[in-house]
PDB file of N, CA, C and O in Angstrom:
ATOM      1  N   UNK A   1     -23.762 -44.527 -10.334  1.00  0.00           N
ATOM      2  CA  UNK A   1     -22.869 -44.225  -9.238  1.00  0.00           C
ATOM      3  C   UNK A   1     -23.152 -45.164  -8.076  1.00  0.00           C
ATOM      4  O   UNK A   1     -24.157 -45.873  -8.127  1.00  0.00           O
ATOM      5  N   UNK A   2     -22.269 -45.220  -6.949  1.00  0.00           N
ATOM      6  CA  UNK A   2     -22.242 -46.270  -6.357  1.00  0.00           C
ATOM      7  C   UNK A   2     -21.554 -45.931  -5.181  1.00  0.00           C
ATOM      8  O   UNK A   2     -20.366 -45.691  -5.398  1.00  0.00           O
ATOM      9  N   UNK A   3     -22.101 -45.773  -3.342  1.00  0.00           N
ATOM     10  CA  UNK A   3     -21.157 -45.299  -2.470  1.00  0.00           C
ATOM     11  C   UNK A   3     -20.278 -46.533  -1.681  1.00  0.00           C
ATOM     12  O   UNK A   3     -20.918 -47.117  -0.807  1.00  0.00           O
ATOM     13  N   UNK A   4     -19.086 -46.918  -1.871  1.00  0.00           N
ATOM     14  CA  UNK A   4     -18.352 -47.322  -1.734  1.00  0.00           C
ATOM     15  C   UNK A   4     -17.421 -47.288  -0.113  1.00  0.00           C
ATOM     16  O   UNK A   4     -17.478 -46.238   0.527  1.00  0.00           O
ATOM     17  N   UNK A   5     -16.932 -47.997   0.230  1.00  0.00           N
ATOM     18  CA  UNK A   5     -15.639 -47.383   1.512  1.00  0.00           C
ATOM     19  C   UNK A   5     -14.060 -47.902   1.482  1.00  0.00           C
ATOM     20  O   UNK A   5     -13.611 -49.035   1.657  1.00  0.00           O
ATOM     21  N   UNK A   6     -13.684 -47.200   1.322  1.00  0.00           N
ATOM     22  CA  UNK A   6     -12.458 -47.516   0.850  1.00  0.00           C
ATOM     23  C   UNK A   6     -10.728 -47.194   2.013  1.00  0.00           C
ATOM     24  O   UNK A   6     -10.562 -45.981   2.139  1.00  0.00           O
ATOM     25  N   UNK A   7     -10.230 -47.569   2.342  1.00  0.00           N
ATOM     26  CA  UNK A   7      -9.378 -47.215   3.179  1.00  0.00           C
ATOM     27  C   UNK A   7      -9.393 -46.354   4.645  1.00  0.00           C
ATOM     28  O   UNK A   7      -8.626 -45.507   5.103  1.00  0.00           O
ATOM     29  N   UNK A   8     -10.929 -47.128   5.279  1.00  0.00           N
ATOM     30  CA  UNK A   8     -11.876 -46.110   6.330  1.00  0.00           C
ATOM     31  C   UNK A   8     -12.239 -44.856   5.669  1.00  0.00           C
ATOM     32  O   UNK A   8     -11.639 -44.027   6.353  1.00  0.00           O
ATOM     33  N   UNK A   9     -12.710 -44.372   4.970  1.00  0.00           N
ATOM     34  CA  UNK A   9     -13.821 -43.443   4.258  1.00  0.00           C
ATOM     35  C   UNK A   9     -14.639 -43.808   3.193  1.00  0.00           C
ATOM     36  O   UNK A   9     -14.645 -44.924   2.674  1.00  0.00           O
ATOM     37  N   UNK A  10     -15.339 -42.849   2.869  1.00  0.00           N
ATOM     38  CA  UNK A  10     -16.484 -43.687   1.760  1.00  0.00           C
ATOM     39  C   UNK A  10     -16.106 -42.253   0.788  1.00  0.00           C
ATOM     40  O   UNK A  10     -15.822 -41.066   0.948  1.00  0.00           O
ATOM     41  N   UNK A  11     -16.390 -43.600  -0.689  1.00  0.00           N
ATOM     42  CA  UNK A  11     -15.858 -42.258  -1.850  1.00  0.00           C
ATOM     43  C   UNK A  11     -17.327 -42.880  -2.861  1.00  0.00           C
ATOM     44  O   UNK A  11     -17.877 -43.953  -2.612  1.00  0.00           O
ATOM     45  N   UNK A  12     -17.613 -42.255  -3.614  1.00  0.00           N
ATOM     46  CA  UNK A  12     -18.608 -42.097  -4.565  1.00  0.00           C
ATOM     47  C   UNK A  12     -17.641 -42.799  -5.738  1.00  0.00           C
ATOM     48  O   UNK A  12     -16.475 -42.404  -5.762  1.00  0.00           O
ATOM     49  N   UNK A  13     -17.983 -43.655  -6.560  1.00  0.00           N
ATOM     50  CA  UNK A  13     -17.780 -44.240  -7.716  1.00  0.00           C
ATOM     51  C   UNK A  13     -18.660 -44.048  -8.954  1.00  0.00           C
ATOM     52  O   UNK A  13     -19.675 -43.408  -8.678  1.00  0.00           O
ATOM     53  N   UNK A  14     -18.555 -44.468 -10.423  1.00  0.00           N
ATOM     54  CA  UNK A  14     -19.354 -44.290 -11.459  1.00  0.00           C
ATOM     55  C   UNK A  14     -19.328 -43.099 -12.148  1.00  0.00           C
ATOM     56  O   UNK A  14     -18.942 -42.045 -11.643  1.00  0.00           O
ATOM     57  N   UNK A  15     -19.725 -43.217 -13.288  1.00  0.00           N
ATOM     58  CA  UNK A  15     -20.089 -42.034 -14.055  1.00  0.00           C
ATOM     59  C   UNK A  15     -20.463 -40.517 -13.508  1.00  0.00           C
ATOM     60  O   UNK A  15     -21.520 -40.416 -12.886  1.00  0.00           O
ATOM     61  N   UNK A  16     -19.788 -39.527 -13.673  1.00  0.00           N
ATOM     62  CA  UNK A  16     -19.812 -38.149 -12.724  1.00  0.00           C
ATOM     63  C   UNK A  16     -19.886 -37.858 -11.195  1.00  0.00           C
ATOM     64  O   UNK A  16     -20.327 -36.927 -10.521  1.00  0.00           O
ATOM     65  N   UNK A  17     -19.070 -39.429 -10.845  1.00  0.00           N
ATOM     66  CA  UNK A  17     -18.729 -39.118  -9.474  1.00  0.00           C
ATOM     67  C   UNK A  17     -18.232 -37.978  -8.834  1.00  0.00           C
ATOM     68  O   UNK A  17     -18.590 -37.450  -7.781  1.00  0.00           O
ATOM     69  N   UNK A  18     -17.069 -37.584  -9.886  1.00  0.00           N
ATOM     70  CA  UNK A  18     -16.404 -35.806  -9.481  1.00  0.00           C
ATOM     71  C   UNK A  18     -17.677 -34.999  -9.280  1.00  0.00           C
ATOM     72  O   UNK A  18     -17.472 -34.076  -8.491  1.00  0.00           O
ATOM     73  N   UNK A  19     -18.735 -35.037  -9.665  1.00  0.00           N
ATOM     74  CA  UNK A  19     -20.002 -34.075  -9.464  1.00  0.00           C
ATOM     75  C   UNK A  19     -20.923 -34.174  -8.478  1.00  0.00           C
ATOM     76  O   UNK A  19     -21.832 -33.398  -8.184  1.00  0.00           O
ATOM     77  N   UNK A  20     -20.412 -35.799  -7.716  1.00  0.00           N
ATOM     78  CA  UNK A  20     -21.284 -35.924  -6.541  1.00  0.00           C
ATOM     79  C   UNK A  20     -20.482 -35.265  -5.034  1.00  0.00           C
ATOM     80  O   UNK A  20     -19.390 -34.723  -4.858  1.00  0.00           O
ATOM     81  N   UNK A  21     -21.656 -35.633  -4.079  1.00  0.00           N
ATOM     82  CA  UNK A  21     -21.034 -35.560  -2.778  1.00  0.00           C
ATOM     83  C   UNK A  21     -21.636 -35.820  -1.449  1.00  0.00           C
ATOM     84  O   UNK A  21     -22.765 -35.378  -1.235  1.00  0.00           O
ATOM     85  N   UNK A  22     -21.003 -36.494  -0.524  1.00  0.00           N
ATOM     86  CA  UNK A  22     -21.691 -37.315   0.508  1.00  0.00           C
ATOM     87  C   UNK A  22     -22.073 -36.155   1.062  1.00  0.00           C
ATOM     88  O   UNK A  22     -21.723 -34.991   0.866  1.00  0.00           O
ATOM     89  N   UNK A  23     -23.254 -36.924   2.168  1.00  0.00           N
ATOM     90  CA  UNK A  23     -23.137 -35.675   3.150  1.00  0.00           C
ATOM     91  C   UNK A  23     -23.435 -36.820   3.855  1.00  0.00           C
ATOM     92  O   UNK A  23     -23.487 -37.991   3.478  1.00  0.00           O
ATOM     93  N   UNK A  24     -23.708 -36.090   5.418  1.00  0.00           N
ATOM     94  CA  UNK A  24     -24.513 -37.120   6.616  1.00  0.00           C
ATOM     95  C   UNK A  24     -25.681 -35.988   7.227  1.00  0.00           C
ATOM     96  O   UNK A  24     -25.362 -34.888   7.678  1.00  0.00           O
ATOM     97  N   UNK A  25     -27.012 -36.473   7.146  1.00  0.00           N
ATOM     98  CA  UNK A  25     -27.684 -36.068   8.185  1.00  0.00           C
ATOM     99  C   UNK A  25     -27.767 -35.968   9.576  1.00  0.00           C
ATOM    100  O   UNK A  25     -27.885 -37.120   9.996  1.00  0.00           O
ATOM    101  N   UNK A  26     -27.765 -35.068  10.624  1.00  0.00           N
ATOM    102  CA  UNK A  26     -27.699 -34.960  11.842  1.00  0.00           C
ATOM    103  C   UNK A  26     -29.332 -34.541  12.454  1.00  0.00           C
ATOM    104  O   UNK A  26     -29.875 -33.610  11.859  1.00  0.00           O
ATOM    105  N   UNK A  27     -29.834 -34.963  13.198  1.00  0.00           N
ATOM    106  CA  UNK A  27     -30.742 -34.363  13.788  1.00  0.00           C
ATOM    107  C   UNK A  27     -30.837 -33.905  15.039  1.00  0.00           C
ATOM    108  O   UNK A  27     -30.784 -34.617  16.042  1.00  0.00           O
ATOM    109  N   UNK A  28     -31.018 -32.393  15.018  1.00  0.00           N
ATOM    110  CA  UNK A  28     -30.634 -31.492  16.255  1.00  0.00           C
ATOM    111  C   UNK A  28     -32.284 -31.016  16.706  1.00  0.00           C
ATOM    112  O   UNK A  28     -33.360 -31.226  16.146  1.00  0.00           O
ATOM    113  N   UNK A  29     -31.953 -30.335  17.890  1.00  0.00           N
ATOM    114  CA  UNK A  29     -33.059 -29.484  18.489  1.00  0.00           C
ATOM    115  C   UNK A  29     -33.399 -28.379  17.409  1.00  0.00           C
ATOM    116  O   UNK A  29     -34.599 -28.173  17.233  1.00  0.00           O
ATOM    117  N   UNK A  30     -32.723 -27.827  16.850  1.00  0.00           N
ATOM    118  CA  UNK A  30     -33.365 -26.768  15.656  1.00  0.00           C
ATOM    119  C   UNK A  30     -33.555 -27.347  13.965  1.00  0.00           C
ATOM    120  O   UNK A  30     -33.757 -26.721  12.924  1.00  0.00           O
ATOM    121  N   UNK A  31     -33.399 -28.734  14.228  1.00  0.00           N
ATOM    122  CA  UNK A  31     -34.382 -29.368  12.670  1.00  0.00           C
ATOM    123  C   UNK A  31     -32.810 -30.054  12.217  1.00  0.00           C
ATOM    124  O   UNK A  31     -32.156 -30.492  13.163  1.00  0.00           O
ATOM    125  N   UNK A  32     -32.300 -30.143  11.072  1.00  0.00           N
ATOM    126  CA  UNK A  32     -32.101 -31.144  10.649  1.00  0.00           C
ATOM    127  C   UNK A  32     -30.568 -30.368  10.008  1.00  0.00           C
ATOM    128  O   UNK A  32     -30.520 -29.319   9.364  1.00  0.00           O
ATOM    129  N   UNK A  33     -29.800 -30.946  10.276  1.00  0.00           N
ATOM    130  CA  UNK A  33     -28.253 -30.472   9.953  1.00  0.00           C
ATOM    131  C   UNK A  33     -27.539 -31.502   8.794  1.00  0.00           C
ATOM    132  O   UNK A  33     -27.570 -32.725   8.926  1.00  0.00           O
ATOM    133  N   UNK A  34     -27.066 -31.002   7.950  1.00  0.00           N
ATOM    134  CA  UNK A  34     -26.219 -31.327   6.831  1.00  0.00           C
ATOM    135  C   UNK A  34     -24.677 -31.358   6.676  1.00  0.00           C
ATOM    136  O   UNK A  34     -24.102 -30.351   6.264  1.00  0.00           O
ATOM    137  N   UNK A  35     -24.053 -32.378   6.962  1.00  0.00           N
ATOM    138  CA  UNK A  35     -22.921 -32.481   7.039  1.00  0.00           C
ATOM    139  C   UNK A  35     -21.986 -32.928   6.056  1.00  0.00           C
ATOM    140  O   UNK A  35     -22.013 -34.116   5.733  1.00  0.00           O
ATOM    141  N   UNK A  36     -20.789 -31.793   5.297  1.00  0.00           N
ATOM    142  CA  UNK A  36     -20.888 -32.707   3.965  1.00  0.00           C
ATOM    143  C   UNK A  36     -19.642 -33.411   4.023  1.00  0.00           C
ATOM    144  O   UNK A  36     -18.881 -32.601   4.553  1.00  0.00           O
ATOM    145  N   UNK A  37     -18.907 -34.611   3.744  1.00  0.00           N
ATOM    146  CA  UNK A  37     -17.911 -35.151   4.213  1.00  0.00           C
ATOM    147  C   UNK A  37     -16.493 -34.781   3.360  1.00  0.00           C
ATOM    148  O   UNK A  37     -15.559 -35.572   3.490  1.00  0.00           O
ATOM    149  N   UNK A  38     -16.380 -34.037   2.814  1.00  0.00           N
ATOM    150  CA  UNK A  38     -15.067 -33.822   2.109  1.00  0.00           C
ATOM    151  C   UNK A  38     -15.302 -32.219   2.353  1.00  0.00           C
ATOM    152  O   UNK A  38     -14.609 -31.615   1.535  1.00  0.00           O
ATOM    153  N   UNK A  39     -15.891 -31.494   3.027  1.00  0.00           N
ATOM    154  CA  UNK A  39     -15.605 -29.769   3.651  1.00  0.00           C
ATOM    155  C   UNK A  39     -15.945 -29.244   4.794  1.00  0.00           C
ATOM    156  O   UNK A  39     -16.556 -29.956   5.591  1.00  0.00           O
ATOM    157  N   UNK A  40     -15.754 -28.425   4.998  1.00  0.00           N
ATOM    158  CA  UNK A  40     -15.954 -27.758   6.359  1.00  0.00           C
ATOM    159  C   UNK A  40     -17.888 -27.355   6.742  1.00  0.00           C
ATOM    160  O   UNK A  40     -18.626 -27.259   7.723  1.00  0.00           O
ATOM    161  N   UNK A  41     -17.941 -27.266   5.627  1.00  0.00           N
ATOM    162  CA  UNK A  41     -19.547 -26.168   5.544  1.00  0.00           C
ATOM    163  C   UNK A  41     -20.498 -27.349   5.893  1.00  0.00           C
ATOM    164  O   UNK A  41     -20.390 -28.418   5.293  1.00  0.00           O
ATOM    165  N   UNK A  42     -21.241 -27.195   6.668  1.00  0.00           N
ATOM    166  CA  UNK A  42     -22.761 -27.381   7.216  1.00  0.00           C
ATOM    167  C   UNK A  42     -23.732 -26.776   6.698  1.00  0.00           C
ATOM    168  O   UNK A  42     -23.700 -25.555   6.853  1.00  0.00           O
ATOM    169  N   UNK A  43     -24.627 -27.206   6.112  1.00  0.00           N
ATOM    170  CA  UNK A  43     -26.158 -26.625   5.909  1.00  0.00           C
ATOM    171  C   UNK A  43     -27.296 -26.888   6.757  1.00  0.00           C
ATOM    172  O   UNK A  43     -27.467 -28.079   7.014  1.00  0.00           O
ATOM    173  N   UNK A  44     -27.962 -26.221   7.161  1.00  0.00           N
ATOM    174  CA  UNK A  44     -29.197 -26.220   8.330  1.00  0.00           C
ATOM    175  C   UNK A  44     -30.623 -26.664   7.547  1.00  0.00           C
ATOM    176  O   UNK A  44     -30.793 -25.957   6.554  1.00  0.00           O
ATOM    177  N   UNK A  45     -31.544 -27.523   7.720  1.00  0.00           N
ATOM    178  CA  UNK A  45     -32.670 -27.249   7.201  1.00  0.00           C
ATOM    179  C   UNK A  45     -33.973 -27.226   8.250  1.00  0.00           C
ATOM    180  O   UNK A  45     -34.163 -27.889   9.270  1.00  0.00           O
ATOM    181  N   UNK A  46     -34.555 -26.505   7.794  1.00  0.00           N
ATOM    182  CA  UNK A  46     -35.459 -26.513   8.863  1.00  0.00           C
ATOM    183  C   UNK A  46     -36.942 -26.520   8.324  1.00  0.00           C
ATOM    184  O   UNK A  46     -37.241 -26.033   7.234  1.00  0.00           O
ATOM    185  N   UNK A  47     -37.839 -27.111   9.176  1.00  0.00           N
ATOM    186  CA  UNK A  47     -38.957 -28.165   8.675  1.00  0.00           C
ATOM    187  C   UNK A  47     -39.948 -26.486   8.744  1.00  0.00           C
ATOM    188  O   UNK A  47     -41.139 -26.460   8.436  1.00  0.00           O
TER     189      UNK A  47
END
């Protein structure tokens, strides 16, 4: 697989790409935020 950008966004390429998924890390005052780029939902992690 291979992350790519394509028409201003970035898409995942290769073999079971449908099974992957970006996210972006954020780092906040309460530890470390998960942002995933194709949904709404955030995940929190905390150290």
């Amino acid at each position: 697989m291979k992350l790519v950008q394509q028409n201003g966004h970035w898409e995942i390429e290769g073999p079971e790409s449908d099974r992957a998924r970006i996210a972006f890390a954020v780092l906040s005052d309460d530890g470390l935020t998960y942002q995933f780029a194709d949904c709404a939902a955030e995940e929190s992690v905390r150290p």
